[in-house]
C-alpha positions as CSV (number, residue, x, y, z in Angstrom):
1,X,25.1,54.3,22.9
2,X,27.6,52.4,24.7
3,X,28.1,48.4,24.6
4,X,27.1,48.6,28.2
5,X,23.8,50.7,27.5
6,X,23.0,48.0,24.2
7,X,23.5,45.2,26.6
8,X,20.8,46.1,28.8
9,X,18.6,47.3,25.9
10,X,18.9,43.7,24.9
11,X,18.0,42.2,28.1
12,X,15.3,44.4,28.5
13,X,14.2,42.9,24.7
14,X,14.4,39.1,26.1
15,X,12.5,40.0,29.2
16,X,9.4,41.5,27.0
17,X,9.8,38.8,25.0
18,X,9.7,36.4,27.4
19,X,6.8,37.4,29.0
20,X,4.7,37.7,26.3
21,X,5.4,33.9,24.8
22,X,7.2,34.7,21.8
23,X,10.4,32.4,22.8
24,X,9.3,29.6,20.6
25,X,12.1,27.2,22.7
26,X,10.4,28.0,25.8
27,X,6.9,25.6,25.3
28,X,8.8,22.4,23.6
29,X,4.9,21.1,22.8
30,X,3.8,24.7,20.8
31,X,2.8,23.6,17.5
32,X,1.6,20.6,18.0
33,X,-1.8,19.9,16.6
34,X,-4.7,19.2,19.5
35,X,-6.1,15.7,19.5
36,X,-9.0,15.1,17.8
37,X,-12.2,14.2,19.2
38,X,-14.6,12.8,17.0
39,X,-17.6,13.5,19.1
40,X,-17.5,17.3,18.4
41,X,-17.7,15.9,14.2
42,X,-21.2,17.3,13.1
43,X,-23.8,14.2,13.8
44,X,-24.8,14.5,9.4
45,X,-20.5,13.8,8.6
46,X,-21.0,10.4,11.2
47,X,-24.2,9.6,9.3
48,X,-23.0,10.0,5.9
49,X,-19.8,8.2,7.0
50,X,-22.4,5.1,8.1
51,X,-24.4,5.6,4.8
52,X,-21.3,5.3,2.6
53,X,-19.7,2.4,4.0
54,X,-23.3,0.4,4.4
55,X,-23.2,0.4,0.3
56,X,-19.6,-0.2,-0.3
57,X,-18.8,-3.4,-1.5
58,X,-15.3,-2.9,-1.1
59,X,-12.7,-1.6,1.5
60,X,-13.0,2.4,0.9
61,X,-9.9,4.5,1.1
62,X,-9.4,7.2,3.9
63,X,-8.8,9.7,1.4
64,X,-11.5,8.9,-0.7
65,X,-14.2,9.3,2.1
66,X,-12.5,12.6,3.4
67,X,-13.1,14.0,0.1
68,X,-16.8,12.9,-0.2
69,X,-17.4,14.2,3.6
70,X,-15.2,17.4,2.8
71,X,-13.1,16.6,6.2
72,X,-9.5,15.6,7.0
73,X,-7.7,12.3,6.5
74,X,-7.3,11.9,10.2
75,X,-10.9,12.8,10.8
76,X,-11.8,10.4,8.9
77,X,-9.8,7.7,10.8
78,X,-10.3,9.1,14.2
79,X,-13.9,8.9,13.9
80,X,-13.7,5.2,12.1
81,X,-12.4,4.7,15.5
82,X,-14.5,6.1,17.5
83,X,-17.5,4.6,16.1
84,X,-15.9,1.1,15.6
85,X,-15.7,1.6,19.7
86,X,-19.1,2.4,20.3
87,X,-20.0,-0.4,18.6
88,X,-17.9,-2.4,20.7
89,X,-19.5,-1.4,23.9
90,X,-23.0,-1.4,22.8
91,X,-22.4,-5.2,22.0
92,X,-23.4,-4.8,18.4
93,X,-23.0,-7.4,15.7
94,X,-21.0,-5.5,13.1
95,X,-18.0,-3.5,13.3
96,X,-15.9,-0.6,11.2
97,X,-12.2,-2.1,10.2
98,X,-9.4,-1.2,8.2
99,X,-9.1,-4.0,5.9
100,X,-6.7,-3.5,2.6
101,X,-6.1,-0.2,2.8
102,X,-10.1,1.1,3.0
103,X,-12.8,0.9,5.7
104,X,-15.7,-0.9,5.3
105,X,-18.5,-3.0,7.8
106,X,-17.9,-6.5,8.9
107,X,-19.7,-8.6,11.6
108,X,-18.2,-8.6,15.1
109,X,-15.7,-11.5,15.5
110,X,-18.0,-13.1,17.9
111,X,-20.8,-13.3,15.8
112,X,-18.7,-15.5,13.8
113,X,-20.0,-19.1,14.3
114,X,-23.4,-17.7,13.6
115,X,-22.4,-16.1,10.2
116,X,-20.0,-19.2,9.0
117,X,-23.1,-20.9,9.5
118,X,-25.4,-19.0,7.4
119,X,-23.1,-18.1,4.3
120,X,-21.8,-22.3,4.0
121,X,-25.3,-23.5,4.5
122,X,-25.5,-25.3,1.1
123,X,-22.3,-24.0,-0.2
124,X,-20.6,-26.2,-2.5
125,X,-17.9,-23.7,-4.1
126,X,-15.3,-23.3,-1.2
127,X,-11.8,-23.5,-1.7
128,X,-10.2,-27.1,-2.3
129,X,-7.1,-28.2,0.2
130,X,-4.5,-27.7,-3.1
131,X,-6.0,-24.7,-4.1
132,X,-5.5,-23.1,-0.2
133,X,-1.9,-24.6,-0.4
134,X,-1.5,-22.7,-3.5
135,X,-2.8,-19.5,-1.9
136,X,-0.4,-19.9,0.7
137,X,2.7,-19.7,-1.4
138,X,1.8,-17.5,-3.6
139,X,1.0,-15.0,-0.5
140,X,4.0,-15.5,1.1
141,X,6.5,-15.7,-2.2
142,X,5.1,-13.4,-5.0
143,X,5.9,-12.7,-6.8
144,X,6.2,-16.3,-8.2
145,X,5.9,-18.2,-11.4
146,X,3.6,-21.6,-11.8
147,X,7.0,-23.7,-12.4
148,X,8.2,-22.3,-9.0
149,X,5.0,-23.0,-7.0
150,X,4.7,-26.6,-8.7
151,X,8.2,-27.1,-7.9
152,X,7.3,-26.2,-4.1
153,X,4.2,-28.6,-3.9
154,X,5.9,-31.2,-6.3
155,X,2.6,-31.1,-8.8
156,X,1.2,-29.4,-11.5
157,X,-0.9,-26.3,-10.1
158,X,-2.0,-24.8,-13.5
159,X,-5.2,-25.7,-13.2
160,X,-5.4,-24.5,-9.5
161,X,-4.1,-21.0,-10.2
162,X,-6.1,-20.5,-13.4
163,X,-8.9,-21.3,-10.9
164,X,-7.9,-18.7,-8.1
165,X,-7.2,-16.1,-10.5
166,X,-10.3,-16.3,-12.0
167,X,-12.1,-16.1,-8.3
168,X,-10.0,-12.6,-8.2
169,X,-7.5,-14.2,-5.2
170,X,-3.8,-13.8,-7.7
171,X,-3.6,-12.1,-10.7
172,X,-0.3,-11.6,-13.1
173,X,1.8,-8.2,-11.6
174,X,5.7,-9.2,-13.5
175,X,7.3,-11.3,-16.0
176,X,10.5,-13.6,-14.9
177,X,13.5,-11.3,-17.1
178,X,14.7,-14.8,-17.8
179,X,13.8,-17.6,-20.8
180,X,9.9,-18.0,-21.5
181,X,9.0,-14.6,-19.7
182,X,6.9,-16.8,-17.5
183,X,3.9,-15.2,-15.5
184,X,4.6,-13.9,-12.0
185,X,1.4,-13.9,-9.6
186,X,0.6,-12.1,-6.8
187,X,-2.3,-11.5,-4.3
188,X,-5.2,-9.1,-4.7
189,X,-7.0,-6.7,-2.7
190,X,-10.0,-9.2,-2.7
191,X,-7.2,-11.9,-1.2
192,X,-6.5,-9.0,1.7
193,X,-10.6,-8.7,2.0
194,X,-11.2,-12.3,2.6
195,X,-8.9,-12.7,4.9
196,X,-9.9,-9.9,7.1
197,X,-6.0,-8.1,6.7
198,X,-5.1,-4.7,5.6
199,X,-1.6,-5.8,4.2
200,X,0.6,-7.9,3.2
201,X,2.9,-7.4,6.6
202,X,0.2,-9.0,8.5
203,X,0.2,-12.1,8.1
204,X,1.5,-14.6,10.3
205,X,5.4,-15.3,10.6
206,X,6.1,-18.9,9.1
207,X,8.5,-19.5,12.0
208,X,5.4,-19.9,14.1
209,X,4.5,-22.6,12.6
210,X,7.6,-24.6,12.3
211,X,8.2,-27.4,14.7
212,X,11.0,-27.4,17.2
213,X,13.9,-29.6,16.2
214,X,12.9,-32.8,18.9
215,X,9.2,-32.7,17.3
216,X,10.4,-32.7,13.5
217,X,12.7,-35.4,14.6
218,X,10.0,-37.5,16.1
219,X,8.1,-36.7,12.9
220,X,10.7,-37.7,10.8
221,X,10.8,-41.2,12.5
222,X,7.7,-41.8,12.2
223,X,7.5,-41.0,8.8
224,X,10.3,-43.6,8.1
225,X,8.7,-46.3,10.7
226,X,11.0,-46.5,13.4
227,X,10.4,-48.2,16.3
228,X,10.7,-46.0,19.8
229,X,14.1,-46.9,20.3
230,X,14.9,-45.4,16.8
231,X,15.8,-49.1,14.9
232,X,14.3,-49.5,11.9
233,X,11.9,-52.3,12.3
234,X,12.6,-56.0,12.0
235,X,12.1,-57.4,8.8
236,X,9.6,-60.7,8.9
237,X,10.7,-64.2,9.3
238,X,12.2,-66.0,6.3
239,X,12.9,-62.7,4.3
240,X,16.4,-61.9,5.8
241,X,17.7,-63.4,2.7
242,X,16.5,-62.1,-0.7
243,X,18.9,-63.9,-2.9
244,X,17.6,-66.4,-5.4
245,X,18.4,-69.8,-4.4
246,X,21.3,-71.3,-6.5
């Protein structure tokens, strides 16, 4: 055969080819997996779904529920999804979220005057201003060690964190390498659950909530009482001098 004759064998091959689909370069999208819709899931999976997460007490893992329902991962969310929306348009008063890494049941947010009302009627066990404070930094510096908190909120937070870690908010995940070994803390799951996030990279950017440079300067004279003008106040008659008298 002659490299003329194998030429158009060849081209002949890439026509046939061609036609029948087999150039995977042709279709740039082949291979790509179809989008799920969750309303073609079997109406028994969506039930058992409901059923599971009505008696969880905590957030449950994706995985974990795609191995109880014997579906995929992305089933599994897909259809969290799509039932968390038709919640959402029926108006009802719960939802499905993805809180610390799990799914779980949680009233709608605007239900949420009329539950705050019902779980603090009578409460007397909420959270104390230092212990929130203490919260804070630990969520935002863990790990971190008591000295280094207390040195933050210039007291002494032992009793504060012995009290958050024994509501389940911080619990001990390192020791400092250096002298003492001290106890670093760190949130927990719970922490994540009661604050409706599903991690740590959620939560708000401090920078938010720092003042612009004229308000912390206004702050700051106020803080040290000066008058508009920035003067320091006058002192009161007869106390300009403050020397004994000889």
């Amino acid at each position: 055969m002659t490299a003329s004759e194998d030429a158009d064998t060849f081209e002949v091959l890439a026509a046939q080819l061609e036609t029948e689909g087999s150039l995977i370069d042709t279709d740039p999208s082949q291979g790509e997996l179809p989008d799920l819709d969750p309303t073609l899931v079997p109406a028994d999976v969506r039930a058992a779904l409901e059923a599971i997460l009505i008696v969880a007490s905590d957030p449950v893992a994706p995985t974990v529920l795609a191995q109880l329902l014997e579906v995929s991962v992305e089933t599994i969310e897909a259809l969290c999804e799509y039932l968390a929306d038709s919640y959402a348009q029926e108006e009802r008063g719960f939802t499905i979220t993805r809180v610390a890494g799990g799914f779980r049941y949680q009233t709608a947010d605007a239900q949420a005057p009329y539950v705050e009302r019902f779980v603090l009627e009578g409460q007397t066990t909420r959270l104390s201003t230092a212990a929130l404070e203490t919260l804070a930094i630990v969520a935002y510096k863990q790990p971190v060690s008591r000295a280094q908190i207390a040195s933050i909120r210039g007291v002494n937070v032992d009793g504060v964190a012995r009290t958050l870690q024994q509501r389940g908010y911080i619990k001990e995940v390192a020791r400092d390498p250096g002298p003492g070994n001290a106890a670093m803390y760190g949130t927990t799951t719970l922490f994540l659950e009661r604050i409706g996030i599903d991690s740590l990279q959620e939560l708000p950017n401090l920078s938010d909530f720092v003042p612009d440079a004229e308000v912390a300067e206004t702050l700051e004279a106020v803080l040290r009482g000066d008058d508009e003008d920035g003067t320091a106040p006058e002192t009161e008659a007869g106390s300009e001098n403050l020397s004994p008298p000889t």
